[in-house]
C-alpha positions as CSV (number, residue, x, y, z in Angstrom):
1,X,0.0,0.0,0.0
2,X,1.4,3.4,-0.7
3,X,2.6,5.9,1.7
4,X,1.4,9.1,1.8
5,X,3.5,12.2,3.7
6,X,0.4,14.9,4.5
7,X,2.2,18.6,5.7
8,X,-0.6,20.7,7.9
9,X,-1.0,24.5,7.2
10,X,0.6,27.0,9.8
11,X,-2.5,27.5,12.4
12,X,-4.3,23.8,11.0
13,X,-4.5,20.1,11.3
14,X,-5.5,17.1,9.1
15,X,-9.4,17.1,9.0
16,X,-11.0,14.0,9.5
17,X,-12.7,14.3,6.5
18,X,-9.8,14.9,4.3
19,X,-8.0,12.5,6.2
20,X,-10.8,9.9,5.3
21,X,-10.5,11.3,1.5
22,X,-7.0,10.5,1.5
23,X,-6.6,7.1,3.3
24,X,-8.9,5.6,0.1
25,X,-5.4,6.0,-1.8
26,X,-2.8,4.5,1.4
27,X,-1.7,4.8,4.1
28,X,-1.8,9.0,5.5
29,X,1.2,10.4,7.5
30,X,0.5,13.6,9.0
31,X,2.5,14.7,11.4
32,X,2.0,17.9,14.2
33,X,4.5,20.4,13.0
34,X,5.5,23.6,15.1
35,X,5.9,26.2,12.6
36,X,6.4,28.8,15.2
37,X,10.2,28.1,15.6
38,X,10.9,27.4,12.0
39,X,8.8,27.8,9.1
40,X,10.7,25.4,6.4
41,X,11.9,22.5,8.0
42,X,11.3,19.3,5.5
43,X,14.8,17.7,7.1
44,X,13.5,17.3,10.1
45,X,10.2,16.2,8.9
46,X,11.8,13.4,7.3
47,X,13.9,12.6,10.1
48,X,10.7,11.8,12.2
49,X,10.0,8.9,9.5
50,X,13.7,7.2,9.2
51,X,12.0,4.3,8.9
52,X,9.1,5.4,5.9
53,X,9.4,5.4,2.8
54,X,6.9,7.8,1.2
55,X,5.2,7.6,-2.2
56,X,3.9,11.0,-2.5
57,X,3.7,14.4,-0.9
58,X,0.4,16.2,-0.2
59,X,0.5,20.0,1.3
60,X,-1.4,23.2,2.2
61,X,-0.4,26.4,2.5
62,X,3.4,26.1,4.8
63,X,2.7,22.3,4.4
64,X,2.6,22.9,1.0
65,X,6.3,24.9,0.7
66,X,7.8,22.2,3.2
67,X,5.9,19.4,0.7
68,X,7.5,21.4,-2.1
69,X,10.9,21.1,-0.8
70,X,10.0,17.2,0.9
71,X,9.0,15.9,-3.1
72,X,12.9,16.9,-4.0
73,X,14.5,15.4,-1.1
74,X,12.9,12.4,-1.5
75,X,12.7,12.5,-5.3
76,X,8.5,12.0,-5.4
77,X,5.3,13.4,-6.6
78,X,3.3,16.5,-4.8
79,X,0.2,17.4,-4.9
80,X,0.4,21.5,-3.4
81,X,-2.5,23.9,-2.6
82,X,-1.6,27.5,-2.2
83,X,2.1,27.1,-1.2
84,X,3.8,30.1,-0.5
85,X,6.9,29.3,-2.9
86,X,7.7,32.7,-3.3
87,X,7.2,34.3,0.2
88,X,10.0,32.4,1.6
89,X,13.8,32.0,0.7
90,X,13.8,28.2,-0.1
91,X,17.2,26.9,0.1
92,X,18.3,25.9,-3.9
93,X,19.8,22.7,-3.4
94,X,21.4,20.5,-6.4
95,X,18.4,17.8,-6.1
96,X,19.0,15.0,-7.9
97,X,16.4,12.7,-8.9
98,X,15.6,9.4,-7.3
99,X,12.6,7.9,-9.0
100,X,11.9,10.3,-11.8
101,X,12.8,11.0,-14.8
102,X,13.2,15.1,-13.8
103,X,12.9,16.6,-10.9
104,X,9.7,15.2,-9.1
105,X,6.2,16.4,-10.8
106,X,4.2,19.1,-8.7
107,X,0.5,19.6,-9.0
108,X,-0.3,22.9,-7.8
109,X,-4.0,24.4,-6.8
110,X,-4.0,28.2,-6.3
111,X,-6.6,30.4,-4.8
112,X,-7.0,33.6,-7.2
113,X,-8.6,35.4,-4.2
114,X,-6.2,34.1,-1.9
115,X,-5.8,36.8,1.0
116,X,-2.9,34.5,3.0
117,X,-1.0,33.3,0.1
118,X,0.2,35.6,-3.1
119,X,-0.4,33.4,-6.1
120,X,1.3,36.0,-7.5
121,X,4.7,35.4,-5.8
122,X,4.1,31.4,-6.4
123,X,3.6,31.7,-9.9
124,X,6.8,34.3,-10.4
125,X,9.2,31.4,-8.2
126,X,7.4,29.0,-10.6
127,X,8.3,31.1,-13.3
128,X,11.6,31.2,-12.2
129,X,11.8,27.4,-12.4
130,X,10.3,26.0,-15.5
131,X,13.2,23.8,-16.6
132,X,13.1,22.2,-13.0
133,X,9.7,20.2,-12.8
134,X,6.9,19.1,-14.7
135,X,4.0,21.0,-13.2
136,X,0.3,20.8,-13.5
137,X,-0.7,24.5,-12.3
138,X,-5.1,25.4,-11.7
139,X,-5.9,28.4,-10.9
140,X,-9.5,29.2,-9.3
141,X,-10.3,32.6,-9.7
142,X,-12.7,32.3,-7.4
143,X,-11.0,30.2,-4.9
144,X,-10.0,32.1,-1.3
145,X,-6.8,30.0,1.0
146,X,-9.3,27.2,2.2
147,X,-9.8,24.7,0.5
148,X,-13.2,23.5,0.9
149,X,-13.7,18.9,0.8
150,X,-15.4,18.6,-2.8
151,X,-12.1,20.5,-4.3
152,X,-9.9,18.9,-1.9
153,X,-11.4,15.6,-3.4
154,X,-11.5,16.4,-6.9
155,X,-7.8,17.3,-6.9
156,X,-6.6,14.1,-5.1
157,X,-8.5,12.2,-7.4
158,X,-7.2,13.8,-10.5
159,X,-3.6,13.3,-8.7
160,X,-3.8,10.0,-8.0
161,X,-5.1,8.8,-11.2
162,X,-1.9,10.2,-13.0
163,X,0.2,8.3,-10.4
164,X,1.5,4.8,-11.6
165,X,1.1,3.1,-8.2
């Protein structure tokens, strides 16, 4: 059964109802992260799972950036919604791929009326990386930082289906 690494928001947790969305696909990991000390820390989110090896990497908002950098470290698909790529200085690091062919695909949901996250500032830093990743990028127009369930669903589904597993 496939392992799947889950990165929480900055003030959230791992519904139950997502959490039931998710575990139809394998088995969820989703760990209690204190942001308030360090907002990127995918090393020492990995080191809590020495033991795991993940198929794929699912994040929202500073879950998402930490899943962002996670999916390269560990050379595996993410599925992102409204990561702030661009708020934060992301440590470029020579990843190598593992399992891919490239760098580790990305699918990325944005909110166009997003009052937490620029979308703006994610799509310039994707902008600024186009030869690094194959990326699926939606944007809603209408779509605020929350992601409500039937979206949430829809876009695992359409993730998962593209996965090979």
């Amino acid at each position: 059964m496939m392992n799947i690494l889950y990165l929480h928001g900055l003030k959230s947790k791992l519904s139950d109802e997502k959490r039931k969305i998710l575990e139809r696909y394998g088995n969820v990991f989703a760990p209690d992260i204190d942001y308030s000390r360090d907002y990127i820390q995918p090393q020492r989110i990995l080191e809590t799972y020495t033991e795991t090896e993940f198929n794929v990497v699912i994040g929202s908002s500073m879950g998402g950036l930490n899943a962002y950098m996670v999916s390269e470290m560990i050379g595996r698909p993410a599925l992102l919604f409204n990561p702030p790529l661009g708020k934060y200085e992301i440590q470029e690091q020579p990843f190598v791929p593992r399992f891919t062919k490239g760098l580790s695909p990305k699918q990325i949901l944005l909110g166009g009326k997003d009052d937490v996250v620029d979308p703006q500032e994610t799509l310039a830093f994707l902008g600024n990386h186009l030869q690094k990743n194959e990326l699926e990028i939606k944007i809603d127009p209408n779509l605020g930082h929350r992601i409500p369930l039937d979206l949430f669903e829809e876009q695992v589904e359409r993730f998962f289906s593209k996965l090979c597993y």
